[in-house]
C-alpha beads as a LAMMPS data file, in Angstrom:
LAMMPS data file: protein, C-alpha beads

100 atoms
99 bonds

1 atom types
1 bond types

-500.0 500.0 xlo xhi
-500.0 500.0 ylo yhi
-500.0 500.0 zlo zhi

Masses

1 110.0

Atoms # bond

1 1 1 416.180 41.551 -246.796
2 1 1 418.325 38.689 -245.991
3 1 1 421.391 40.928 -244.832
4 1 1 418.704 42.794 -242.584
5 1 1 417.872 39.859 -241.384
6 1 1 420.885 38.623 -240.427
7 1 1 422.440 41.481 -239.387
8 1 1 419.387 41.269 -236.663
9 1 1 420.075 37.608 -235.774
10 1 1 416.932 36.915 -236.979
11 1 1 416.503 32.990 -237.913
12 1 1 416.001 32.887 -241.857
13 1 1 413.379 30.129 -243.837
14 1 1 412.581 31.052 -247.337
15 1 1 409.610 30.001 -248.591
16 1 1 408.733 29.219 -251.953
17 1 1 410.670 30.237 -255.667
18 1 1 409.976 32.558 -258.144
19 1 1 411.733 30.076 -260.311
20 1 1 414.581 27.657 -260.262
21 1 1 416.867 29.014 -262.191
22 1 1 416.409 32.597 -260.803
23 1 1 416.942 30.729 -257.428
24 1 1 420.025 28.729 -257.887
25 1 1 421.811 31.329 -259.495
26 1 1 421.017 34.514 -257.738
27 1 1 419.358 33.956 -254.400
28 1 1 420.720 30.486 -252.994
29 1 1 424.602 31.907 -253.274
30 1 1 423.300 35.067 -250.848
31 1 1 420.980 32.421 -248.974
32 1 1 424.246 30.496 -247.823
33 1 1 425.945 33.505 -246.962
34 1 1 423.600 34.429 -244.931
35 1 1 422.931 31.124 -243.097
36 1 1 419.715 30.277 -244.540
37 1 1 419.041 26.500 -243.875
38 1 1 415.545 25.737 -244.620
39 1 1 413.436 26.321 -247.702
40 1 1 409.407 25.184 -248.238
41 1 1 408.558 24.455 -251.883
42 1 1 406.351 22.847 -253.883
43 1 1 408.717 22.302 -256.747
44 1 1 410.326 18.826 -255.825
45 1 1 406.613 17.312 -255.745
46 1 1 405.382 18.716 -258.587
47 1 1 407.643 18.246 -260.891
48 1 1 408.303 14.656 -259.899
49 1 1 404.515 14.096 -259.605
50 1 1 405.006 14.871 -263.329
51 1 1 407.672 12.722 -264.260
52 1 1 410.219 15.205 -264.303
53 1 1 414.287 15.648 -262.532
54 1 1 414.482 19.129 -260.694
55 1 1 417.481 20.949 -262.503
56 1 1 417.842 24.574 -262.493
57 1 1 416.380 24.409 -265.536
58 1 1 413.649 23.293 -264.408
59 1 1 410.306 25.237 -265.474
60 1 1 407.700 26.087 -262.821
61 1 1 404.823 24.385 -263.153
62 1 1 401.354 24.219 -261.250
63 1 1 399.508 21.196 -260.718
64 1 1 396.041 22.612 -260.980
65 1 1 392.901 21.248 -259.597
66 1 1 394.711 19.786 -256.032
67 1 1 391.725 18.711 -255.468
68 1 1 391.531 16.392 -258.432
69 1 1 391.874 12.490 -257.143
70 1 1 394.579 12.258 -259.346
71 1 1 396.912 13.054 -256.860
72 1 1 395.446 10.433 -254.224
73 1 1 397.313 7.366 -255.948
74 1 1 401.085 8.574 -256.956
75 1 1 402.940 5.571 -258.761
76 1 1 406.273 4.333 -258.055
77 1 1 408.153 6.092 -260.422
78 1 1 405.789 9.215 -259.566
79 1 1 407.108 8.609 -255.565
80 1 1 411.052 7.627 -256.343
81 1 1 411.134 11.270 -258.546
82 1 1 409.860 13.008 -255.840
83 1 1 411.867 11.312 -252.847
84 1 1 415.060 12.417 -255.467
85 1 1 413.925 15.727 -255.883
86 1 1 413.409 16.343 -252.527
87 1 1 416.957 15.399 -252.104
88 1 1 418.185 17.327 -254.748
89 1 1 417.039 20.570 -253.231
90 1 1 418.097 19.271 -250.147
91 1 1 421.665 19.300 -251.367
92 1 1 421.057 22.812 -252.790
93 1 1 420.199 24.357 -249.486
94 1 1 423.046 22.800 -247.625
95 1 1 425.882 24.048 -249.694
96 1 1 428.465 22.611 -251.585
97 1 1 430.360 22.030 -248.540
98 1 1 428.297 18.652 -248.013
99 1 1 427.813 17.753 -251.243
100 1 1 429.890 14.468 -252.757

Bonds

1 1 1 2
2 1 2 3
3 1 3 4
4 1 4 5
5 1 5 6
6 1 6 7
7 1 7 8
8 1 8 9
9 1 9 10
10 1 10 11
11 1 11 12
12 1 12 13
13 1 13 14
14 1 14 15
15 1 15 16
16 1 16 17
17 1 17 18
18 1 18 19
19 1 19 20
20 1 20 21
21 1 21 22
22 1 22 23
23 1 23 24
24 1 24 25
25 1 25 26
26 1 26 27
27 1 27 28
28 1 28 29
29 1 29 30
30 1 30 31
31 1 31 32
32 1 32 33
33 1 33 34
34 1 34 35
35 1 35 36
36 1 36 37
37 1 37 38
38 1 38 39
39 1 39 40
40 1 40 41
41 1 41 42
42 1 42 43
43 1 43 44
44 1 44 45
45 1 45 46
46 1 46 47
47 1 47 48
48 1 48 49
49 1 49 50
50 1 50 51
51 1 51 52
52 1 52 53
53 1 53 54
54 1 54 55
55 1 55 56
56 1 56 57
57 1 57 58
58 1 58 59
59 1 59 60
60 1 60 61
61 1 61 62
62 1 62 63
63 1 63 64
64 1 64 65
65 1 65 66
66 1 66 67
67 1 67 68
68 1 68 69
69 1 69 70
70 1 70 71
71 1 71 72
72 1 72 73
73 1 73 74
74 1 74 75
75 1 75 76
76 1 76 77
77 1 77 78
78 1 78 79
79 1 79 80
80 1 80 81
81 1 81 82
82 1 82 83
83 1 83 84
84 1 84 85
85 1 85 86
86 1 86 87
87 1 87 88
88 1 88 89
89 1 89 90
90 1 90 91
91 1 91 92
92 1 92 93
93 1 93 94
94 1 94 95
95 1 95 96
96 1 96 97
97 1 97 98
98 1 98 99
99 1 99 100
């Protein structure tokens, strides 16, 4: 679908990930071929909500009742794993071309 897609000129945005490893390994190589540049997920939040690095090894987890008011008051830690998962996956989309 991505070929097609570009092919077409067709801007490109995935959107979600059937998991991380799955991702990293099979559809983010095609993804920068193709020129994808943008990617919506939950997965940085929820895994640093909790308390957890995003590695391609990460699993996929669910955080359940969103509309618990757990999720109202994050801590610090909670805040600074998300902020670095967030850039994480930012990396991943980019390429290794920008990465240090």
């Amino acid at each position: 679908m991505m070929e097609y897609c570009y092919h077409r000129g067709f801007k490109i945005h995935l959107l979600g990930l059937c998991s991380i490893r799955h991702f990293v390994g099979e559809e983010l190589p095609a993804a920068l071929a193709y020129g994808v540049r943008g990617l919506d997920t939950c997965a940085a939040f929820t895994l640093g909500v909790r308390g957890m690095e995003l590695t391609k090894d990460s699993p996929r987890l669910f955080l359940g009742d969103i509309n618990a008011s757990r999720y109202s008051f994050l801590g610090w830690e909670q805040l600074l794993l998300i902020e670095e998962n967030m850039r994480i996956l930012d990396t991943w989309v980019e390429g290794p071309e920008t990465e240090q």
